[in-house]
C-alpha positions in Angstrom: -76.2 237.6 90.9 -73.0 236.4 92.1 -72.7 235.2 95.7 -68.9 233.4 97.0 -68.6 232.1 100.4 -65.9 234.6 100.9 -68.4 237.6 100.7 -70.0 237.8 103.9 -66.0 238.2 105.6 -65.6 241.0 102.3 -69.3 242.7 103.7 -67.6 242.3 107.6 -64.2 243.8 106.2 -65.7 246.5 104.3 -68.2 247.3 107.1 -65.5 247.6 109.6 -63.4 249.7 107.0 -66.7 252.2 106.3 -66.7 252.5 110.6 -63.0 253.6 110.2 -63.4 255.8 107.5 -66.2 257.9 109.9 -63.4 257.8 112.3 -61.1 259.6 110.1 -63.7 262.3 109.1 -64.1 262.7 112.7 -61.0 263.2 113.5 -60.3 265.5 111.0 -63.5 267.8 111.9 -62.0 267.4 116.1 -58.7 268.8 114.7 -56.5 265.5 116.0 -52.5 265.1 115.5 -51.8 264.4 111.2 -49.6 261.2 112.6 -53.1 260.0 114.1 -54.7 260.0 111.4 -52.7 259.2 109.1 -52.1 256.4 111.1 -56.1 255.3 110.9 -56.1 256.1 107.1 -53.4 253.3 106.7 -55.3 250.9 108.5 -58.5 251.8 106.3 -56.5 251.5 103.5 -55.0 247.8 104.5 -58.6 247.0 105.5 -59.9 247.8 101.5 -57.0 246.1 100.0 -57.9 242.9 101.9 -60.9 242.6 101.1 -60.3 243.5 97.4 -57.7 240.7 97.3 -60.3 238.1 98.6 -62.6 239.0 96.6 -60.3 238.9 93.3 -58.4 235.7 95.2 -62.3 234.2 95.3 -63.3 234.5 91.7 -60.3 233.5 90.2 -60.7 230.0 92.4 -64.2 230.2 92.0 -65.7 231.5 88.6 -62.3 230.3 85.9 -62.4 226.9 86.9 -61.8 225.4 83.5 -63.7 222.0 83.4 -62.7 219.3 80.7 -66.6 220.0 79.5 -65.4 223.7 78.1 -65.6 224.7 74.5 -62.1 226.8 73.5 -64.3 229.6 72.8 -65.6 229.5 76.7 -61.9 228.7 77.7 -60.9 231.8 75.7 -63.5 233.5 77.7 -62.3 232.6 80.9 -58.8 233.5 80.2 -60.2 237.2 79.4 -62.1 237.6 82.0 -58.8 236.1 84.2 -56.4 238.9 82.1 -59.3 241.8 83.3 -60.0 241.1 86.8 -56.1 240.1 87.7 -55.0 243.5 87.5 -56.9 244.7 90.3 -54.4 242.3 92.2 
């Protein structure tokens, strides 16, 4: 299991984003102005990209550390696993 530091703010920021995304449901089902909630979606959708950048931002920092220790093949590992996970950036 992988734990950061970073993801109890990531749990707080997702929480908060699941709260806005009831917000948006209910708006829709009260029939409330588009510009409203469109407005709401955007912040849900800022709210999801932040936390998907931390938590990206956090492994890279975190997990590729390359240590003078590393074998090239564990190197070329890292450097994969850096190639997959920075196009979620």
């Amino acid at each position: 299991m992988h734990k950061h530091s970073s993801h109890p703010d990531i749990i707080k920021r997702l929480k908060r984003a699941n709260g806005q995304i009831n917000k948006v449901v209910a708006m829709l089902e009260d029939g409330e102005k588009c510009v409203d909630i469109a407005q709401q979606m955007q912040a849900v959708y800022g709210a999801v990209g932040k936390a998907k950048t931390a938590l990206v931002q956090d492994h890279i920092e975190g997990c590729l550390e390359a240590k003078s220790s590393d074998k090239p093949a564990d190197i070329k590992k890292k450097m994969k696993e850096l190639k997959e996970i920075t196009k979620y950036l």
